[in-house]
MMTF fields as JSON, N, C-alpha, C and O atoms, coordinates in Angstrom:
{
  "mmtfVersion": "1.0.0",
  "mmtfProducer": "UNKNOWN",
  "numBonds": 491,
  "numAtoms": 492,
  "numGroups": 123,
  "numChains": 1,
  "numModels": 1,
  "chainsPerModel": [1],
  "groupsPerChain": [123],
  "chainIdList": ["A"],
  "bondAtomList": [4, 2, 8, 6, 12, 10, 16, 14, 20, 18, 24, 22, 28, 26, 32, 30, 36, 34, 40, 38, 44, 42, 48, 46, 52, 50, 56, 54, 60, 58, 64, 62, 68, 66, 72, 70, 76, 74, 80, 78, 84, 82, 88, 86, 92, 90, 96, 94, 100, 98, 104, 102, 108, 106, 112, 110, 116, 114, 120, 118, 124, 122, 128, 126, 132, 130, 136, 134, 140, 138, 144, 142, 148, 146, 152, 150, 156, 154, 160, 158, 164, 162, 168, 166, 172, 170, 176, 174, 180, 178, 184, 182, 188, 186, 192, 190, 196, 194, 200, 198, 204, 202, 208, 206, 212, 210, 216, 214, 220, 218, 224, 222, 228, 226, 232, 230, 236, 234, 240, 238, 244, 242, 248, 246, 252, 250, 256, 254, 260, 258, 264, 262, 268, 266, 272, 270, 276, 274, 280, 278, 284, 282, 288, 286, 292, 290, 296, 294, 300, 298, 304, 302, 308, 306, 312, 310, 316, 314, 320, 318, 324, 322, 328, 326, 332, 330, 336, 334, 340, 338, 344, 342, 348, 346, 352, 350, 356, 354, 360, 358, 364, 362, 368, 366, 372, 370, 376, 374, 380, 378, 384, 382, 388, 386, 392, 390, 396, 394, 400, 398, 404, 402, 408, 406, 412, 410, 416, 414, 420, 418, 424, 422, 428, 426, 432, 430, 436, 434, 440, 438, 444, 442, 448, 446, 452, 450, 456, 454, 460, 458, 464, 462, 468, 466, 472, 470, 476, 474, 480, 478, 484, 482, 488, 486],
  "bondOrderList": [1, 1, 1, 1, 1, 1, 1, 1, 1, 1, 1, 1, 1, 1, 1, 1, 1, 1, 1, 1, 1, 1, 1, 1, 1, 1, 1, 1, 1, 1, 1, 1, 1, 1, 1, 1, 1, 1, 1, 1, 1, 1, 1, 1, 1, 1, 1, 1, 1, 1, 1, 1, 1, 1, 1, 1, 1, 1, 1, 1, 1, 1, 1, 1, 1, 1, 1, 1, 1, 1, 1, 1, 1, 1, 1, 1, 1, 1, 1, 1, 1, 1, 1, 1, 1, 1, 1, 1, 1, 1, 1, 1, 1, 1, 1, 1, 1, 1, 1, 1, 1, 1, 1, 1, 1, 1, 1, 1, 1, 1, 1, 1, 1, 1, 1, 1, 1, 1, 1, 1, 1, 1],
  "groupList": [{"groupName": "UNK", "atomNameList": ["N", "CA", "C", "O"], "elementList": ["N", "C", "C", "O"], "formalChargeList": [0, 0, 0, 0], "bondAtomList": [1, 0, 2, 1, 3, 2], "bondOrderList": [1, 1, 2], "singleLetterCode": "X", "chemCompType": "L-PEPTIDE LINKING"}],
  "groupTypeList": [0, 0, 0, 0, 0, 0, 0, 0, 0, 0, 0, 0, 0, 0, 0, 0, 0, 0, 0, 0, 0, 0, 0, 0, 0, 0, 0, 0, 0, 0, 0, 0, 0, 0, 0, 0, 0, 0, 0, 0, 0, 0, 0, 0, 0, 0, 0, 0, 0, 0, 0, 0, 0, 0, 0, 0, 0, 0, 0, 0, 0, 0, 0, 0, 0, 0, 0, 0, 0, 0, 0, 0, 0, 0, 0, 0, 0, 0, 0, 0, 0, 0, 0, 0, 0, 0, 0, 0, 0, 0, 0, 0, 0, 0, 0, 0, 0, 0, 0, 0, 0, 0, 0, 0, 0, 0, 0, 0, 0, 0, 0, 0, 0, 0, 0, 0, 0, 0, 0, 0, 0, 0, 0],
  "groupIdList": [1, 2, 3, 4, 5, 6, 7, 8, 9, 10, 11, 12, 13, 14, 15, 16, 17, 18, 19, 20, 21, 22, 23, 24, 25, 26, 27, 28, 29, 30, 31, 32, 33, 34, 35, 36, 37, 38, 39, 40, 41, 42, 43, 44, 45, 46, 47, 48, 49, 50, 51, 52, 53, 54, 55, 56, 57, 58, 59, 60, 61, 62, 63, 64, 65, 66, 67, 68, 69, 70, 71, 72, 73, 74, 75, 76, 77, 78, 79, 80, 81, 82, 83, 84, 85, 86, 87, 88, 89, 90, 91, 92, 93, 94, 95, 96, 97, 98, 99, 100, 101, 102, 103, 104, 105, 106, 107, 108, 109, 110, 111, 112, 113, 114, 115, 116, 117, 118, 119, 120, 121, 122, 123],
  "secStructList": [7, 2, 2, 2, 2, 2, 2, 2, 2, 2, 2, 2, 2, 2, 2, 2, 2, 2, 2, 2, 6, 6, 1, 7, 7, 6, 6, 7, 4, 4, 4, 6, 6, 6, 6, 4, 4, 4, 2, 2, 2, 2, 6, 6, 6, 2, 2, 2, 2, 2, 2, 2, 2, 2, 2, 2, 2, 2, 2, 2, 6, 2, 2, 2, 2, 2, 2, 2, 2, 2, 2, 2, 2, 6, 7, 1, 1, 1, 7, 7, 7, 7, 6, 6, 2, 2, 2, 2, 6, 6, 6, 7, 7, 7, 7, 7, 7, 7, 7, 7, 1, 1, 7, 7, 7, 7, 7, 6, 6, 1, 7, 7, 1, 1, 7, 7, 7, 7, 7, 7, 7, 7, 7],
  "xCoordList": [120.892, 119.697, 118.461, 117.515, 118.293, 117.372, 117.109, 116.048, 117.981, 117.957, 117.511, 117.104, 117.665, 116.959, 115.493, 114.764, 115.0, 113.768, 112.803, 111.625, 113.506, 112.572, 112.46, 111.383, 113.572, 113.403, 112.032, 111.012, 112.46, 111.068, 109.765, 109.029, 109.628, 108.213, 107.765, 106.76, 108.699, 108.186, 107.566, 106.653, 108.322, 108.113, 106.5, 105.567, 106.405, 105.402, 104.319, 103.289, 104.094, 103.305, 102.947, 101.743, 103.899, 103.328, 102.632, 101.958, 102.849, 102.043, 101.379, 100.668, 101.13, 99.71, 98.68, 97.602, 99.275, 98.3, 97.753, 96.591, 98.879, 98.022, 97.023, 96.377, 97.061, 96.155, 94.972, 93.898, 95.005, 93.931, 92.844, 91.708, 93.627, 92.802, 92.663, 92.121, 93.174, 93.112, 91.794, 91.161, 91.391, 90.327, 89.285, 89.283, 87.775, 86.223, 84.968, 83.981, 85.028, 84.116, 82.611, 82.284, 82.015, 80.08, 79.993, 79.258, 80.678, 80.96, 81.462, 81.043, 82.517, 82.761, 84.641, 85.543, 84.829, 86.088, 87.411, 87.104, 88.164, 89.852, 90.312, 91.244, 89.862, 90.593, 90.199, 90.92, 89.296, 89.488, 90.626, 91.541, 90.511, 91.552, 93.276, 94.032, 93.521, 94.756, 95.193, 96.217, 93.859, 94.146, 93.58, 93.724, 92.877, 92.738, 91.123, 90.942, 89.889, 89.118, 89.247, 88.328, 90.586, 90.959, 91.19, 91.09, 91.454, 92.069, 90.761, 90.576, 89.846, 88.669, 87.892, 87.053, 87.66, 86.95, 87.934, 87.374, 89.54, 89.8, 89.625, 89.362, 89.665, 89.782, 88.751, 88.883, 88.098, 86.405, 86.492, 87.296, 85.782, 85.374, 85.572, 86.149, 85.196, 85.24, 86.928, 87.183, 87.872, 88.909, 89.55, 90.693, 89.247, 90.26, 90.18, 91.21, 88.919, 88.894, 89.29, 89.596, 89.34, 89.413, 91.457, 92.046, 91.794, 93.25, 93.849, 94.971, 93.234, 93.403, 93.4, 94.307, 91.823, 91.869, 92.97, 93.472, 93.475, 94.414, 95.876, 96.811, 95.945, 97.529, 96.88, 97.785, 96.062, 95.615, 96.085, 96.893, 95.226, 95.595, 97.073, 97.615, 97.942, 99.215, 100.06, 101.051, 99.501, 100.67, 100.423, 101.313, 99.432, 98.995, 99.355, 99.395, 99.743, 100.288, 102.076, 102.805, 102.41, 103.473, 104.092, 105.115, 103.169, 103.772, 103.82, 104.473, 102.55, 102.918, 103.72, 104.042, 103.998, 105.558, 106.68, 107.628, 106.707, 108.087, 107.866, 108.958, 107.27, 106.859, 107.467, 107.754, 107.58, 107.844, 109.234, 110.13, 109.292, 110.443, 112.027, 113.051, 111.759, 112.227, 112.376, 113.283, 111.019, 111.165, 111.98, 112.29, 112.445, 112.867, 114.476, 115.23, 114.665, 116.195, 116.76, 117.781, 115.775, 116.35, 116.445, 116.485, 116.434, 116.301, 115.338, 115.372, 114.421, 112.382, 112.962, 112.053, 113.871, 113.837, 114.52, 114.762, 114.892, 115.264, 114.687, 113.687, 114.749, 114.392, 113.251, 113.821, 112.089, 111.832, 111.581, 110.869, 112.232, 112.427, 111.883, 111.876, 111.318, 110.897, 111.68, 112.885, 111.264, 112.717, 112.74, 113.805, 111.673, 111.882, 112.82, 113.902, 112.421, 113.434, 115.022, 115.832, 115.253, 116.513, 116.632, 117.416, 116.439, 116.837, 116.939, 117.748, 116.111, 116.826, 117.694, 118.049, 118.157, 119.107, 120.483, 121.47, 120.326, 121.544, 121.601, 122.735, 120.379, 121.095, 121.142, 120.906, 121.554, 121.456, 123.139, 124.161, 122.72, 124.073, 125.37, 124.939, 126.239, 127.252, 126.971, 126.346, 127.422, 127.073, 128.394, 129.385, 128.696, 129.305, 130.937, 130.008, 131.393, 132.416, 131.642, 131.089, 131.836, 131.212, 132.177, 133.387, 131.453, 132.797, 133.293, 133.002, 134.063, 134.847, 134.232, 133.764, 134.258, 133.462, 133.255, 132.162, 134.201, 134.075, 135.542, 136.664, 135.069, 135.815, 136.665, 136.319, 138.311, 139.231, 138.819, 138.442, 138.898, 138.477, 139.338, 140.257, 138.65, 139.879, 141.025, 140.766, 141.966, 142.806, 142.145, 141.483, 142.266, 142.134, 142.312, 143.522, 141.477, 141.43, 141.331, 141.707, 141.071, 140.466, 139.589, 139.386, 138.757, 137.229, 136.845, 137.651, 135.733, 135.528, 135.327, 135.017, 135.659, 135.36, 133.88, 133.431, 133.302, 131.401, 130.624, 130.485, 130.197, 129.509, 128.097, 127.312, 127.892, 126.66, 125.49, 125.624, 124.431, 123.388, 122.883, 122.669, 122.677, 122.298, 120.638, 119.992, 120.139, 118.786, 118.075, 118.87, 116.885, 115.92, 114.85, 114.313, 114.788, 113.702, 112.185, 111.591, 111.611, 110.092, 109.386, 109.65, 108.327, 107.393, 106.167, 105.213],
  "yCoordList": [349.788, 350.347, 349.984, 349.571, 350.055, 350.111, 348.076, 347.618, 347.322, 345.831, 345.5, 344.399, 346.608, 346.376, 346.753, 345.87, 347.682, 348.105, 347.21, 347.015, 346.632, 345.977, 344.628, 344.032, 344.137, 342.916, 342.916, 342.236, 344.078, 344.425, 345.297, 346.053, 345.09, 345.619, 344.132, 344.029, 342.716, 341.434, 340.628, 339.804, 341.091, 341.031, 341.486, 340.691, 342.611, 343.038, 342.975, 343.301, 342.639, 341.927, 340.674, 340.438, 339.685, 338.919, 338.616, 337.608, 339.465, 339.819, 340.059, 339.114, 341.253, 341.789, 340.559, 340.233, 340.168, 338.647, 338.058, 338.193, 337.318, 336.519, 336.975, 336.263, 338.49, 339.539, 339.383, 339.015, 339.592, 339.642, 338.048, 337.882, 337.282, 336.234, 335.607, 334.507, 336.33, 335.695, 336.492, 336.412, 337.103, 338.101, 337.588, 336.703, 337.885, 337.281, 337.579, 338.225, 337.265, 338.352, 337.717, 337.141, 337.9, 338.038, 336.329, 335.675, 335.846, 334.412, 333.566, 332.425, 333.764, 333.12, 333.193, 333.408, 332.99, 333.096, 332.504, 331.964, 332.375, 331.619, 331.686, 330.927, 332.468, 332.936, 331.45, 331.319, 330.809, 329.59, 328.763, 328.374, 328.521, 327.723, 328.057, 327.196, 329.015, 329.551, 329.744, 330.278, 329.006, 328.965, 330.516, 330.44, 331.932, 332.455, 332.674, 333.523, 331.26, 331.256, 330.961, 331.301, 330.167, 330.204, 331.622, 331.777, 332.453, 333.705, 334.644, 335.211, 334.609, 335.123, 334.589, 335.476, 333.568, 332.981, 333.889, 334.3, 334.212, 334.601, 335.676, 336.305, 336.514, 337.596, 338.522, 339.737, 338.04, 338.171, 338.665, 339.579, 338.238, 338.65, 340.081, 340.231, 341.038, 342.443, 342.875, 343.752, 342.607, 342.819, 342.289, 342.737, 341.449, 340.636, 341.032, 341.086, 341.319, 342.174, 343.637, 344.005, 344.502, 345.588, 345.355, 345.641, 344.716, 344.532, 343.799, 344.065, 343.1, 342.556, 344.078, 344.605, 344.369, 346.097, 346.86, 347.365, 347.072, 347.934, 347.164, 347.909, 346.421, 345.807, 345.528, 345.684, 345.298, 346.011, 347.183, 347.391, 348.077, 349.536, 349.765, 349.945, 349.81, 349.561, 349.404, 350.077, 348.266, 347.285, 347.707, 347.618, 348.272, 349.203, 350.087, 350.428, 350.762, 352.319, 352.09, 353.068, 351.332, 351.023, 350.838, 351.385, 349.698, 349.527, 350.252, 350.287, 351.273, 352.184, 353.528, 354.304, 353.643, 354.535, 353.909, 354.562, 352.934, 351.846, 351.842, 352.126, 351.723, 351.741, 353.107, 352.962, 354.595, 355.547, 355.781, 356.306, 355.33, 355.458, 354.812, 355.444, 353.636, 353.027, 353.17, 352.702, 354.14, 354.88, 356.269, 356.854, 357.016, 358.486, 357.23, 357.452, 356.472, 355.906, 355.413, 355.783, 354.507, 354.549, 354.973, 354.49, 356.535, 357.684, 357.324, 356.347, 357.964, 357.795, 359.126, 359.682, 359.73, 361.118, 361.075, 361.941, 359.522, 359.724, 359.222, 358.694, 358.984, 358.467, 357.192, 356.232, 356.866, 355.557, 354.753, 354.996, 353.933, 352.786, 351.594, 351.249, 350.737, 349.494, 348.398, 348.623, 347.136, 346.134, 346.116, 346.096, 346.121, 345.908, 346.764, 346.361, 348.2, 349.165, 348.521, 348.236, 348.376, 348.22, 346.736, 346.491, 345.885, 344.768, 344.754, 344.021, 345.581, 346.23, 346.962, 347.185, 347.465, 348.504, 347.942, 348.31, 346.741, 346.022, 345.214, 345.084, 344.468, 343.725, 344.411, 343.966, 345.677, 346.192, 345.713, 345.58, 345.567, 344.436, 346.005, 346.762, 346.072, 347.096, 346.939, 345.957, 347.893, 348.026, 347.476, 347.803, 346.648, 346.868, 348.265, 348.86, 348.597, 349.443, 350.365, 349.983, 351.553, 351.711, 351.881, 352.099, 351.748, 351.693, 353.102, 354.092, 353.132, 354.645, 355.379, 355.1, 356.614, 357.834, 357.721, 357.558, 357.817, 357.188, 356.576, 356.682, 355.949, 354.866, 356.132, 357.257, 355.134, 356.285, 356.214, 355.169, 357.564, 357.363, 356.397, 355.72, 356.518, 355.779, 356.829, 357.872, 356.382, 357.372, 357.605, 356.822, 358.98, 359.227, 358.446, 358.317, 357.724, 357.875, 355.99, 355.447, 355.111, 353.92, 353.993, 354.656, 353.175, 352.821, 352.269, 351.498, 352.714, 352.81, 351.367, 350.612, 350.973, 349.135, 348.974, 347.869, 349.955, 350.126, 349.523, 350.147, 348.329, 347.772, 348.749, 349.063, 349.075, 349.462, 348.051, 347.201, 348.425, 347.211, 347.425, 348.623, 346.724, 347.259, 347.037, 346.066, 348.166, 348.996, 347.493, 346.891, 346.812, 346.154, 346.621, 347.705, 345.51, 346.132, 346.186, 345.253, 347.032, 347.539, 346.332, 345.697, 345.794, 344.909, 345.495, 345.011],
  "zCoordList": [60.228, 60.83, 60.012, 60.683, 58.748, 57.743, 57.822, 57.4, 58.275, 57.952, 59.556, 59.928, 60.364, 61.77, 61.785, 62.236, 61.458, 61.305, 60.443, 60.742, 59.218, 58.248, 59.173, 59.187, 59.952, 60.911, 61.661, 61.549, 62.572, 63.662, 62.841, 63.475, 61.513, 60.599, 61.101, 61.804, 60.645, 60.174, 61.512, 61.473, 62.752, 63.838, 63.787, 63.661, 63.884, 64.266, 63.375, 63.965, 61.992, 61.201, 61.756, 61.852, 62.203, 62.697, 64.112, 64.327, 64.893, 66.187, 65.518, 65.176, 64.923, 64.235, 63.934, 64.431, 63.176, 62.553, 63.97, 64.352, 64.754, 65.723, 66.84, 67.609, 66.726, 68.03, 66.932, 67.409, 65.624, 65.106, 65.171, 65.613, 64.646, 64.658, 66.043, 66.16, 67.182, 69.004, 69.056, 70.109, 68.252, 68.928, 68.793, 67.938, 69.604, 69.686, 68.435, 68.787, 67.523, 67.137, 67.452, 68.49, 66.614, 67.437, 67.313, 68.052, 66.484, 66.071, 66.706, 66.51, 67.683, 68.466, 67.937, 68.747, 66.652, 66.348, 66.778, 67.841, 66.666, 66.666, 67.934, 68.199, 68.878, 70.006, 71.47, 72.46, 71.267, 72.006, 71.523, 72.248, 70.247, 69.712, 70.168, 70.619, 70.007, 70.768, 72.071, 72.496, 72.876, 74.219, 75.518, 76.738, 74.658, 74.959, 76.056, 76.929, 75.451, 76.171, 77.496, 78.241, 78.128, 79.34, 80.048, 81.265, 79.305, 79.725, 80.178, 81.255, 78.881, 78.626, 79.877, 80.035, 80.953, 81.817, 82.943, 83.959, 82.715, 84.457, 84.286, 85.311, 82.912, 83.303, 82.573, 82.417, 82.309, 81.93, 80.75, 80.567, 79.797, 78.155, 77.665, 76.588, 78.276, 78.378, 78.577, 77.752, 79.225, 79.798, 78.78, 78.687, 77.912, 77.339, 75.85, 75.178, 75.305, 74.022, 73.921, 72.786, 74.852, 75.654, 74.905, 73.863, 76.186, 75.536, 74.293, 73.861, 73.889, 72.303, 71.043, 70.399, 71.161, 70.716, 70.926, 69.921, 71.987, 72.454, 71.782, 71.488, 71.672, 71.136, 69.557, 68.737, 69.145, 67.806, 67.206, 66.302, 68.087, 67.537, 67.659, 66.569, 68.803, 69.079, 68.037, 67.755, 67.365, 66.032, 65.168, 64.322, 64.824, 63.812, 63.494, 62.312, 64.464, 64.64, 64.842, 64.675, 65.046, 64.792, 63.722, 63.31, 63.066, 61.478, 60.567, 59.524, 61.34, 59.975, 60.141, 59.241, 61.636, 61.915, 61.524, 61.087, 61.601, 61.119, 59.795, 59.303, 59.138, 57.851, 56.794, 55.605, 57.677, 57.175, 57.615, 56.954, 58.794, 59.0, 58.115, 57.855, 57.881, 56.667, 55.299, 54.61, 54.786, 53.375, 53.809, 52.771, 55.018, 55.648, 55.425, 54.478, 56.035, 56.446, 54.883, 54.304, 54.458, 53.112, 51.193, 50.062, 52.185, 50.905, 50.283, 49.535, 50.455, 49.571, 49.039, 48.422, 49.018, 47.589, 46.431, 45.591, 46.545, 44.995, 44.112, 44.597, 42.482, 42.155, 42.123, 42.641, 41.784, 42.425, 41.109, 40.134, 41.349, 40.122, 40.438, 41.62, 39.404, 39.767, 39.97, 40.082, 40.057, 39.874, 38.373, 37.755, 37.839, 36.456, 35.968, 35.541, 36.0, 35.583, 35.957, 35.075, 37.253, 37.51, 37.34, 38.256, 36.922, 35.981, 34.622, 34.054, 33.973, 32.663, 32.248, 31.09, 33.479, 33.278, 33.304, 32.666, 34.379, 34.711, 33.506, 33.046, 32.696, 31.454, 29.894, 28.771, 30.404, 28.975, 28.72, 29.394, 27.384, 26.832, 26.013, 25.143, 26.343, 25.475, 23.97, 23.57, 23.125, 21.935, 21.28, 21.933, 20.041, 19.313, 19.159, 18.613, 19.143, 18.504, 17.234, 16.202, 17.721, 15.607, 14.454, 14.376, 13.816, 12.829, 12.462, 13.132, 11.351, 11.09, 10.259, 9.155, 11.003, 10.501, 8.613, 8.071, 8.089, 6.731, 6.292, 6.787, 5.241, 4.419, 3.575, 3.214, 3.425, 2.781, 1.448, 0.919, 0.757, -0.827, -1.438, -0.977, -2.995, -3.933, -4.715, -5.316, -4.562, -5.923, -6.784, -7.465, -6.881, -8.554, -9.746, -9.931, -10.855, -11.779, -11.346, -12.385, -10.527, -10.047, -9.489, -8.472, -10.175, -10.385, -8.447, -7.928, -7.694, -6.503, -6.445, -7.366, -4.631, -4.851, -4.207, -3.903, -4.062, -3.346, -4.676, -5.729, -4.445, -5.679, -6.176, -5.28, -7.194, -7.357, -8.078, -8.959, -7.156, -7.517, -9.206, -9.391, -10.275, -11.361, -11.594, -11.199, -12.321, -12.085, -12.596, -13.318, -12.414, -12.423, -13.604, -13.832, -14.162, -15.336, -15.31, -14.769, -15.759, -15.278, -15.483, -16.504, -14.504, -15.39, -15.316, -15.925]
}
């Protein structure tokens, strides 16, 4: 469901795009180029921005119901992590083993095998 919806967001982003740039502005704009000034002559200038607007607002209001609907389908209450976060998380590398709580003493009355460093003289 969630890989159907994000389909028809991309869908409708891209309608979005081409209603926008089909449209007239005071300039004259993209919308001959796409074949729409034919349209604009049958069915008169007024009629034709009129419905461009209207499938504007439309896709608009769509995307951004589809839009929520998709953060509602794929759990927006948990956590929100970045990719970064969750690519660091995935290469955090295991640690080592640690070693043992402590080292067994020496017998009595043999000298320990833990070297001691000898003291350095003042300069």
């Amino acid at each position: 469901m969630y890989l159907f919806l994000v389909i028809v967001i991309l869908l409708i982003c891209l309608l979005l795009t081409l209603v926008v740039l089909a449209q007239n502005p005071k300039g004259g704009g993209l919308s001959s180029q796409f074949g729409a000034g034919g349209a604009a002559n049958l069915m008169g200038v007024k009629r034709t921005g009129d419905l461009l607007e209207k499938l504007t607002w439309g896709f608009a209001v769509g995307l951004i119901i589809l839009s929520l609907a998709t953060h509602i389908i794929g759990g927006g209450a948990g956590p929100v992590r970045s990719v970064n976060q969750q690519a660091a998380q995935r290469a955090v590398v295991p640690t080592a083993p640690a070693a043992p709580a402590s080292a067994p003493a020496a017998p009595a009355g043999q000298p320990s095998t833990i070297p001691v460093p000898a003291p350095q003289p003042a300069k």
